[in-house]
matplotlib code that plots the C-alpha trace (Angstrom):
import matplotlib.pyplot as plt

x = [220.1, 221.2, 225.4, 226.7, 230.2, 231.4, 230.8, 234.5, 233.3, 230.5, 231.6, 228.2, 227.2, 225.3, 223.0, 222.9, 219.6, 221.3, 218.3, 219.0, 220.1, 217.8, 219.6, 220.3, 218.5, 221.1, 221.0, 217.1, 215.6, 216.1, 212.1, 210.5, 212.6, 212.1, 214.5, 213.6, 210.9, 213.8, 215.7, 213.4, 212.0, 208.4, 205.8, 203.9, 201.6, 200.8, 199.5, 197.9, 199.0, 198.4, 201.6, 201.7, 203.2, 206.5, 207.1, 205.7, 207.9, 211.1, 210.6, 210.8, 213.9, 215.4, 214.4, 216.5, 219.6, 219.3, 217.5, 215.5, 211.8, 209.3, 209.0, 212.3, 212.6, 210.0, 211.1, 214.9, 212.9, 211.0, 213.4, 215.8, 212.9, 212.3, 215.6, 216.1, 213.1, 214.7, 217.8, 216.2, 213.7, 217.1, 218.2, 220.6, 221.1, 221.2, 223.9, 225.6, 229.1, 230.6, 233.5, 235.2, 234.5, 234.5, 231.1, 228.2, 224.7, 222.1, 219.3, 215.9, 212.9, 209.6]
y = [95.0, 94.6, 94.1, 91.9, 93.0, 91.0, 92.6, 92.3, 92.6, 89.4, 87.9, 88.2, 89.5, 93.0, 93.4, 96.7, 97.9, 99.8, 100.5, 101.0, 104.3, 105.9, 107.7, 111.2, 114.0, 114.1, 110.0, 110.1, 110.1, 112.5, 112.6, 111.8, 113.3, 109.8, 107.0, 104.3, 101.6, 99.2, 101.3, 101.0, 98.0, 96.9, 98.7, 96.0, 98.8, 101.9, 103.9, 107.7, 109.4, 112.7, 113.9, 116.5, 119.8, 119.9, 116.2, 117.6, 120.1, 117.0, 115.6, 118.4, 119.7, 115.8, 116.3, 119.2, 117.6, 114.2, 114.9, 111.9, 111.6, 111.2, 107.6, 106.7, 108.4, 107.3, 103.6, 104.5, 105.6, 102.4, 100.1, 101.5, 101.9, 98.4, 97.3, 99.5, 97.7, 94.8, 95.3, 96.6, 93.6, 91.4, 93.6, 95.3, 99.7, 101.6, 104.1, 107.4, 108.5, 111.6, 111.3, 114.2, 113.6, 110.4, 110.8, 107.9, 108.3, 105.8, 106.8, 106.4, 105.6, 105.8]
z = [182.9, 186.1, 187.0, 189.9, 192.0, 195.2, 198.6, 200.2, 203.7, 203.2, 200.0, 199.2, 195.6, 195.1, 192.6, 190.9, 188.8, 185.2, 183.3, 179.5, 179.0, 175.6, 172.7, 173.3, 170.8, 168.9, 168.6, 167.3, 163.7, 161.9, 160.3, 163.5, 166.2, 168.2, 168.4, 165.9, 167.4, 167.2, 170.1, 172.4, 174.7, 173.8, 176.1, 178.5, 180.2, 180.0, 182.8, 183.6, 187.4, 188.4, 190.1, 193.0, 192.2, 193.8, 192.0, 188.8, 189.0, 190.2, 186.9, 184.7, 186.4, 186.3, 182.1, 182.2, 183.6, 181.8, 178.5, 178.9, 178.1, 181.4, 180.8, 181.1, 183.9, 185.5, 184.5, 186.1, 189.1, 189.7, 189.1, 191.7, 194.5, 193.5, 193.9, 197.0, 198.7, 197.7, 199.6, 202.8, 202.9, 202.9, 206.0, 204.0, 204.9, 202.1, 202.8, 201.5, 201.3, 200.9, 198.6, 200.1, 203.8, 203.5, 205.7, 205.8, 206.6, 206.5, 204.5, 205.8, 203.6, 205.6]

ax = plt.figure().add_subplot(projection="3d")
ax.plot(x, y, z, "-o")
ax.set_aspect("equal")
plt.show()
């Protein structure tokens, strides 16, 4: 899903990438422990990656914080590199902002 809001400063619109957020545990089947097949998206490809240990060990920390399976993290993940990519091919900075500080710093992807 993706959401649209107005830029103010260029009147342009922003896309936003919102994947589908999955049913919690406590959301899932109660036989099978997964959500029902009706939940889910179809699968168009599946796909087997060896990941280095310090992202190995990313992912399982990111499972911790989010209770979301691998997949749909890994589906989050490449939906917002592919929409950051997207943005910076346009000539558009991607940019954070402390709330507090009210700080910005361009973010550099190399």
């Amino acid at each position: 899903m993706t959401a649209r809001t107005s830029n103010s400063a260029t009147g342009d619109d922003v896309a936003r990438g919102q994947p589908a957020r999955r049913p919690r545990t406590a959301d899932r089947s109660q036989t099978s422990g997964r959500p029902e097949a009706a939940d889910r998206p179809p699968v168009t490809d599946r796909i087997t990656i060896g990941l280095l240990p310090k992202v190995s060990e990313g992912l399982q920390r990111l499972q911790d914080k989010t209770s979301m399976s691998k997949t749909d993290i890994v589906n989050r993940a490449i939906t917002m590199y592919e929409f950051i990519e997207d943005q910076l091919r346009v000539g558009r900075d991607l940019l954070i902002r402390d709330s507090e500080t009210q700080e910005i710093q361009k973010v550099m992807i190399v």
